[in-house]
C-alpha angles and dihedrals in degrees: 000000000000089000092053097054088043090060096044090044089052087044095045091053101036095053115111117263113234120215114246123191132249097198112101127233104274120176113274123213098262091211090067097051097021114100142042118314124205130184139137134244118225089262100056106253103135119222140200137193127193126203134187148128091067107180121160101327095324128093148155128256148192126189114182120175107165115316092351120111120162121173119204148171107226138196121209130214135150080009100300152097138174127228117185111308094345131077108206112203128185113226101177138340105305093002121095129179110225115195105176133180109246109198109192107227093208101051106009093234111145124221119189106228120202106190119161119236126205122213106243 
């Protein structure tokens, strides 16, 4: 019992910290967020992302790549939100950073994929 504590203990202090943000949720301009995003990973998958129903900092969203669809209610804040596997950020005005998760079916190796989105 001792050696597995002692496992879990070394794993529990040696995982990485992930930063977590001070600023508080503040209402966002829903013509900057709101529409239907496109963009395109490195390896060619192509992506969209489609916002809408922007009120205050909270909005709805929709990311679909092949056969992958995911629906969320999103909060926003430091010009981000996550939905799923993927972190959407808005860099300027039409132009979004993607970072998404990529998991390999064969092997189960994950790659992390930026891609830029433009709002159409």
């Amino acid at each position: 019992m001792g050696d597995i504590m002692s496992i879990l203990a070394g794993s529990y202090t040696s995982a990485p910290v992930t930063s977590v943000s001070r600023s508080k949720y503040v209402n966002v301009d829903p013509q900057a967020y709101q529409g239907t995003w496109t963009g395109k990973y490195a390896n060619n998958d192509a992506f969209t992302v489609a916002i809408s129903d922007v009120i205050g900092f909270r909005a709805k969203v929709k990311y679909q790549s092949g056969s992958t669809v995911k629906y969320q209610e999103v909060l926003i804040r430091d010009n981000a939100f996550r939905i799923g596997d993927s972190k959407f950020t808005l860099v300027r005005s039409g132009v979004a950073q993607v970072k998404t998760v990529m998991t390999n079916p064969a092997n189960g190796a994950q790659t992390l994929e930026t891609a830029y989105a433009n709002q159409g």
